[in-house]
TORKEMAR-373533 format. One record per residue (C-alpha): residue in one letter; x, y, z. Coordinates in pm, 1 decimal. Last residue first. Example, Ala and Ser with C-alpha at 12.3 -4.5 7.8 and 13.67 -1.06 7.14 Angstrom:
% residues 2
residu_px_py_pz
S_1367.0_-106.0_714.0
A_1230.0_-450.0_780.0
This chain:
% residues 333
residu_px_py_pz
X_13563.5_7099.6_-4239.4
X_13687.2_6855.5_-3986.8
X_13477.4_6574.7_-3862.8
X_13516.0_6565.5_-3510.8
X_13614.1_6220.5_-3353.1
X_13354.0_6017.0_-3154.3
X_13335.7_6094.5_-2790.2
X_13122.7_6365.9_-2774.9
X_12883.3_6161.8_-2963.8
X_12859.7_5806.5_-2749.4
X_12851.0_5973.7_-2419.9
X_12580.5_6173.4_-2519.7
X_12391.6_5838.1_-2680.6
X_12489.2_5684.6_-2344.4
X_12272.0_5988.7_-2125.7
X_11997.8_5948.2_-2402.9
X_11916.3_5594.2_-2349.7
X_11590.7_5652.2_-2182.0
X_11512.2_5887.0_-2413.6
X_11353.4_5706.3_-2706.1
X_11104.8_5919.1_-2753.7
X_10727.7_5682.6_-2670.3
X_10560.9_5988.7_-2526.6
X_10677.2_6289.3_-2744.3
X_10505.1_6135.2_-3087.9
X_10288.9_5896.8_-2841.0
X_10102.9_6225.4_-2715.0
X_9823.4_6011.7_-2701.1
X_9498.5_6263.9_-2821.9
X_9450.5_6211.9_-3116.0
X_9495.8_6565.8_-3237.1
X_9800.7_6621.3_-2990.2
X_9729.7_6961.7_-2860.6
X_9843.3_7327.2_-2892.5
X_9978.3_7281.8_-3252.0
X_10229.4_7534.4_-3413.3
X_10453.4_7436.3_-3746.6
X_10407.7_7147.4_-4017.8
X_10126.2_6971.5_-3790.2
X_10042.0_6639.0_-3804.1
X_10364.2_6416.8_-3923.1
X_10301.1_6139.9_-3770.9
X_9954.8_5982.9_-3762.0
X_10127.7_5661.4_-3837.7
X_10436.6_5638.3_-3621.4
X_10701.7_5450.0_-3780.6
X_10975.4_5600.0_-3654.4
X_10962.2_5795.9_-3312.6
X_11212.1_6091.3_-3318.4
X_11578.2_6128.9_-3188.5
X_11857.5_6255.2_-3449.2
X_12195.5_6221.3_-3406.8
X_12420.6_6491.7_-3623.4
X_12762.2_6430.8_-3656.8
X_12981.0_6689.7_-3858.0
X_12900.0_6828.0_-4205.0
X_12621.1_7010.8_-4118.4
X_12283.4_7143.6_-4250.0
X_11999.4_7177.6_-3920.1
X_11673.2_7070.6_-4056.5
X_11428.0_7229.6_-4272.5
X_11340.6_6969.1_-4544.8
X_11058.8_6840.4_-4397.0
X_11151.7_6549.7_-4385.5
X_11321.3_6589.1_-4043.7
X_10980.9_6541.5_-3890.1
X_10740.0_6748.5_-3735.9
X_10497.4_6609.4_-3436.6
X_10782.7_6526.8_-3200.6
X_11147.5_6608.9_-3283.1
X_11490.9_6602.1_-3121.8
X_11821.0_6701.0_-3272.2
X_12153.7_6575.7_-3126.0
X_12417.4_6819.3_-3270.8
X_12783.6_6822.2_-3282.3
X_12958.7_7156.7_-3324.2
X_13038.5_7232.7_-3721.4
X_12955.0_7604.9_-3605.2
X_12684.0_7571.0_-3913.7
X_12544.9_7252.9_-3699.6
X_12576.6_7487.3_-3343.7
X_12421.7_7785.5_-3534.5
X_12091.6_7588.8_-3668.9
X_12085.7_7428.8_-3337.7
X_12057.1_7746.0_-3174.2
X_11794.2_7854.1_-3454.5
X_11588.9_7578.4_-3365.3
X_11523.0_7195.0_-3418.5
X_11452.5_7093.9_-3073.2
X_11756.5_7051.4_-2927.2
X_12097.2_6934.1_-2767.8
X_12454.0_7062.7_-2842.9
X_12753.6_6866.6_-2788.6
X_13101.0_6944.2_-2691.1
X_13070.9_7354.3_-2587.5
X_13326.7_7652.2_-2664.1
X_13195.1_7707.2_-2968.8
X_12845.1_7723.5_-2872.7
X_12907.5_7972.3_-2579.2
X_13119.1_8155.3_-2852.9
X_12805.5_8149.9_-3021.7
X_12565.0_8253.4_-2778.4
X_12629.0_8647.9_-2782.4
X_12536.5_8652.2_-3114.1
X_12217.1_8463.2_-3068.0
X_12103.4_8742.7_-2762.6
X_12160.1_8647.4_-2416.9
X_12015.4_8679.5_-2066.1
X_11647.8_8496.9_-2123.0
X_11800.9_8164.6_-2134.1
X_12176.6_8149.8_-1975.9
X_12083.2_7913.4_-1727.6
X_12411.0_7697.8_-1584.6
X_12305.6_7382.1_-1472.3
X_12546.3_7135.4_-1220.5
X_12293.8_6958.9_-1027.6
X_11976.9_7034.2_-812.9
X_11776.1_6894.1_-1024.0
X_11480.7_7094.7_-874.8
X_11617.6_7455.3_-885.0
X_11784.6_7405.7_-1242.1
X_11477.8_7280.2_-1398.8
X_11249.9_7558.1_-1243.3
X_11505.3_7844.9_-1374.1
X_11485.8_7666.8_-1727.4
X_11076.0_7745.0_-1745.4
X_11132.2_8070.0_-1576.1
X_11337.4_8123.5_-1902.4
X_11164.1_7989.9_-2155.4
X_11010.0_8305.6_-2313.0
X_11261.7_8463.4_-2225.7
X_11471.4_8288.3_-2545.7
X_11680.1_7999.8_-2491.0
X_11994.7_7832.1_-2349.7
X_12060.4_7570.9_-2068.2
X_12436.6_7508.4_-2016.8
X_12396.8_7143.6_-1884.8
X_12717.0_6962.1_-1726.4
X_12723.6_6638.6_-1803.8
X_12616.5_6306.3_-1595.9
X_12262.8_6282.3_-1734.9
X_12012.4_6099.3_-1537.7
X_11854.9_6453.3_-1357.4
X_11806.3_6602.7_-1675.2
X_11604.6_6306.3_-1819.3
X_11400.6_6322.3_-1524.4
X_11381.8_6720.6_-1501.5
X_11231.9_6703.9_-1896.9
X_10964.7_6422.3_-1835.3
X_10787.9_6649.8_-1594.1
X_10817.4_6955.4_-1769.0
X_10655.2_6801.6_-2079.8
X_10924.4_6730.7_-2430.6
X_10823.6_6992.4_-2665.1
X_10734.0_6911.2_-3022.4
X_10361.6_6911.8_-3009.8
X_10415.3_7220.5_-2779.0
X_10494.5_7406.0_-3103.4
X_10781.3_7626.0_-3254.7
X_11040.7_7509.9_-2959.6
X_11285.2_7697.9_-2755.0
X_11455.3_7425.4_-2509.5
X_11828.2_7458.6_-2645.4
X_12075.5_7218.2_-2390.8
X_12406.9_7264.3_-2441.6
X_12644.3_6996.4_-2343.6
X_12959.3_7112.2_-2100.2
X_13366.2_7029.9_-2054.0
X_13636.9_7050.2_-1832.7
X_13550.8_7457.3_-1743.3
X_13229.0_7381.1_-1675.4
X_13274.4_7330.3_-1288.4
X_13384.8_7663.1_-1336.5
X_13123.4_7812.2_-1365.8
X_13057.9_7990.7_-1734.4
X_13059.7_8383.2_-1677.2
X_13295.6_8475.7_-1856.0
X_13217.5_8260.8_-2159.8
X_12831.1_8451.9_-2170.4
X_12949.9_8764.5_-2187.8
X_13219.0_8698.2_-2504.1
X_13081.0_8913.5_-2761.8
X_13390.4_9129.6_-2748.2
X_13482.7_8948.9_-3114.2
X_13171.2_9045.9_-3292.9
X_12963.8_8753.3_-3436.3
X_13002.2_8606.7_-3775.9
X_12792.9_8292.7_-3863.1
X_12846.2_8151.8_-4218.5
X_12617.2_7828.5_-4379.4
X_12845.5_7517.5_-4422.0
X_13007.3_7479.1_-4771.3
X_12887.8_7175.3_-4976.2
X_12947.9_7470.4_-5264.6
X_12561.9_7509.8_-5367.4
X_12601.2_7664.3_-5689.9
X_12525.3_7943.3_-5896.1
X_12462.8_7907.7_-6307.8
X_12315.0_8249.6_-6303.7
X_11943.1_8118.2_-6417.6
X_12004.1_7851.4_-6161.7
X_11907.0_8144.9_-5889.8
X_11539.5_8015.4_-5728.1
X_11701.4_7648.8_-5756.4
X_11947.1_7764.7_-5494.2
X_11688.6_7853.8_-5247.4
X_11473.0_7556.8_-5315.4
X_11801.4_7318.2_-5269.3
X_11881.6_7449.1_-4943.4
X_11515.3_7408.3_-4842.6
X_11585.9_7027.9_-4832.7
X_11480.6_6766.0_-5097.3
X_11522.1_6437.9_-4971.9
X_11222.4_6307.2_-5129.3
X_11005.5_6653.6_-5111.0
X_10683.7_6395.3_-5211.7
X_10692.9_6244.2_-4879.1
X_10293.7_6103.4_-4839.8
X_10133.4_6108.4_-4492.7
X_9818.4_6238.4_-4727.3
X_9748.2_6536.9_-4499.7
X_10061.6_6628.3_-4286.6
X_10309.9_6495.1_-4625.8
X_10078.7_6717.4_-4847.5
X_10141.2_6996.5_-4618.1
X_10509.4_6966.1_-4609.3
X_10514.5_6967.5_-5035.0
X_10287.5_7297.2_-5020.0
X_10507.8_7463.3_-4731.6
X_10782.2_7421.4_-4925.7
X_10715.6_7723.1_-5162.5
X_10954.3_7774.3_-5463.0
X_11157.7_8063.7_-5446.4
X_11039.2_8388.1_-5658.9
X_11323.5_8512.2_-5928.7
X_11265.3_8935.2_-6004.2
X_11321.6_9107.4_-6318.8
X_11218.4_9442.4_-6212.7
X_10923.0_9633.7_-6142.5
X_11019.2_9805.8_-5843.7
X_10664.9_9895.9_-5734.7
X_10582.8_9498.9_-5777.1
X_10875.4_9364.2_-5596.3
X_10823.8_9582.1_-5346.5
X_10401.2_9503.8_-5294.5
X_10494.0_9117.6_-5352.7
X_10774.6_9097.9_-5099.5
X_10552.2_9283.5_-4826.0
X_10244.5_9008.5_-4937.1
X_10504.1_8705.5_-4873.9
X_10722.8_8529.2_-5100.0
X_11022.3_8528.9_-4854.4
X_11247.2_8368.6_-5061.1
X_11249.3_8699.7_-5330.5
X_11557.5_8712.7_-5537.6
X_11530.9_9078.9_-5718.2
X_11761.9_9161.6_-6018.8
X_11923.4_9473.1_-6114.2
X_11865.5_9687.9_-5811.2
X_12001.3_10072.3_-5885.1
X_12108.0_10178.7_-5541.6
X_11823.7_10500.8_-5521.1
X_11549.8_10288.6_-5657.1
X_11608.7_10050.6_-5334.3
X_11636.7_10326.7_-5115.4
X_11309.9_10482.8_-5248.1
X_11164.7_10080.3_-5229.6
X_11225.3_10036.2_-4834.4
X_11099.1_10437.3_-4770.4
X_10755.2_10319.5_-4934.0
X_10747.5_9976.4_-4814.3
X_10703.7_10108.0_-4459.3
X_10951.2_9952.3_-4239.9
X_11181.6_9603.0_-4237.7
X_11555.0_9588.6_-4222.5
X_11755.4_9633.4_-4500.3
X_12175.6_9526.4_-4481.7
X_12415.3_9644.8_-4697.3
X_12694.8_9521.0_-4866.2
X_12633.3_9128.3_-4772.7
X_12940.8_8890.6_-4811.2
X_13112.5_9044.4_-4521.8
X_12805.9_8922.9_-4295.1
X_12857.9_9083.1_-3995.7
X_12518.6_9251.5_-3996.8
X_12366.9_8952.4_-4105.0
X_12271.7_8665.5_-3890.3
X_12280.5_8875.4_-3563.6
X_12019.4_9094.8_-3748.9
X_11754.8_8840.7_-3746.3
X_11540.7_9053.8_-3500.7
X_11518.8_9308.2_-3727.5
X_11324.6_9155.0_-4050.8
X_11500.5_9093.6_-4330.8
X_11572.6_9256.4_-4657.2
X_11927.3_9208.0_-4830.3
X_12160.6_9357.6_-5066.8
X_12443.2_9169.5_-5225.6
X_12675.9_9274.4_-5488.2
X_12770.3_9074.4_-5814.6
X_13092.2_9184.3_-5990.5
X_13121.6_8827.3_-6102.8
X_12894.2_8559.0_-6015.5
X_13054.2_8291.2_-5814.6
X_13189.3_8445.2_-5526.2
X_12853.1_8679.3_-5444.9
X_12603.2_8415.4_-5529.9
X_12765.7_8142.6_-5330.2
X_12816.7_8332.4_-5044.6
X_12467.1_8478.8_-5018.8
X_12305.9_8146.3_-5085.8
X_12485.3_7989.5_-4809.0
X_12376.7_8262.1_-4634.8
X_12010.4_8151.0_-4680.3
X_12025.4_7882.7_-4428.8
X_12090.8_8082.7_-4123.9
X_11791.2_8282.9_-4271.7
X_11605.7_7971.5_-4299.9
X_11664.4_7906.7_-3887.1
X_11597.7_8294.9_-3817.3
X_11233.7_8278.1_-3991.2
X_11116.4_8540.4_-4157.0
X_11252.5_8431.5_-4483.7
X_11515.6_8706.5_-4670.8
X_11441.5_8947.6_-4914.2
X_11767.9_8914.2_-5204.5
X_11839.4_9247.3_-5360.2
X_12107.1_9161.3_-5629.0
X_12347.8_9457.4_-5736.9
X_12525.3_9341.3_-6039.6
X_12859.1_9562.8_-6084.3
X_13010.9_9614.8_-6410.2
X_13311.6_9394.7_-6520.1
């Protein structure tokens, strides 16, 4: 069988790229003699350099140098999820048969304007995998695949060892202060939960997650701002229950099979973006709240001005609910 070299260009974002490698798997056991080439941008390389389904990695530059290399390997076919103005310029000095992903954002901005669901279930998964059903490939109920290098254990060896019985994560990056639970509110619920908090997140967050462990004054461990994604997972592994709004660290803990309690403001699950797992996966959001959704991504301020999307969370239980996950059975894979 001759070889089919597919380029796929990834999403920007980390969380769809977690996604995507279910794609990647799919495509290269189930067609035969296919290879798989990708484009992403660099800071999603913890994703994909490890990837033993991928046979060479891209990362962005000028388009000119991107589509040489591209000429060079012989592309046959072109799966473009990114569908942005870099994807058009290759795909259109390549000039091959290329298979463009259906947008989401349309469906997600209906649902903000009209408060109408017209994705129905639908998650991005199923875009992705609609973009290929010329090839006949299909979604295998797999989980996506994480691959980290096995020295990447930094952030283990320096756990306390009051976590050393047992620990929740706790992943505070968020896409829009809409979604984000207020400082104030934050250090209560911190200060009512009995577990062990490994706090993880970007540098942006990290003074942020210094503040919260200074003034609970309890047993937090702040790893945001120190590690990379890769360097996280065995963190992840290691952990019982991982807490969130929904990011890329949740993305890894559901693909990790870890249990997951997800928590949303302004978005909503509906979207089609969240976390794909197979184990338990607890989600806290206010139902039934009118004006909600209102933003599909970044908003600075609550457009009418109560906040009730964050406000009225049912947190006050959230200490049982805890109690209540890592204590139900894991669902194997």
């Amino acid at each position: 069988m001759d070889e089919i070299r597919y380029l796929i260009i990834l999403p920007e974002k980390p969380s769809w790229q977690i996604i995507a490698t279910n794609l990647i798997r799919c495509i290269k056991e189930q067609v035969e003699g296919a290879s798989v080439y990708c484009l992403a941008n660099q800071n999603c390389s913890f994703i994909l350099d490890a990837n033993p389904n991928i046979t060479k990695v891209f990362y962005v530059q000028k388009t000119e140098v991107l589509v040489k290399e591209f000429e060079n390997i012989r592309i046959d076919y072109i799966i473009d999820l990114q569908r942005s103005r870099l994807s058009y310029k290759i795909r259109k000095k390549l000039r091959l048969v290329s298979f463009e992903m259906k947008k989401i954002i349309p469906f997600q901005k209906h649902f903000v304007k009209f408060k109408k669901d017209k994705l129905k279930g639908k998650h991005l998964n199923d875009f992705m995998f609609e973009t290929v059903s010329v090839f006949d490939v299909k979604y295998d109920g797999k989980l996506p695949d994480t691959y980290h290098p096995s020295d990447s254990l930094e952030a283990l060896k320096c756990l306390p060892n009051s976590f050393k019985d047992g620990f929740i994560i706790l992943s505070l990056d968020s896409d829009s202060p809409t979604n984000t639970i207020p400082e104030s509110e934050l250090i209560s619920l911190l200060k009512e939960i009995q577990y062990p908090i490994a706090i993880v997140g970007s540098e942006k967050i990290a003074e942020e997650a210094e503040l919260l462990k200074f003034t609970c004054k309890r047993k937090i461990y702040n790893t945001a701002g120190h590690y990379n994604y890769d360097q996280l997972i065995p963190l992840i592994k290691k952990s019982e229950l991982v807490i969130g709004y929904n990011n890329e660290v949740l993305h890894l803990a559901a693909a990790l099979n870890k249990k997951i309690i997800s928590i949303w403001g302004s978005g909503v699950p509906e979207f089609g973006e969240y976390p794909i797992t197979n184990n338990h996966h607890d989600i806290v959001e206010v139902k039934g709240l009118k004006c909600r959704p209102c933003a599909i991504g970044f908003r600075k301020k609550c457009p009418k001005k109560h906040f009730r999307c964050i406000k009225d969370l049912p947190l006050n239980n959230l200490n049982y609910r805890i109690f209540e996950e890592i204590n139900k059975p894991d669902v194997d894979l």
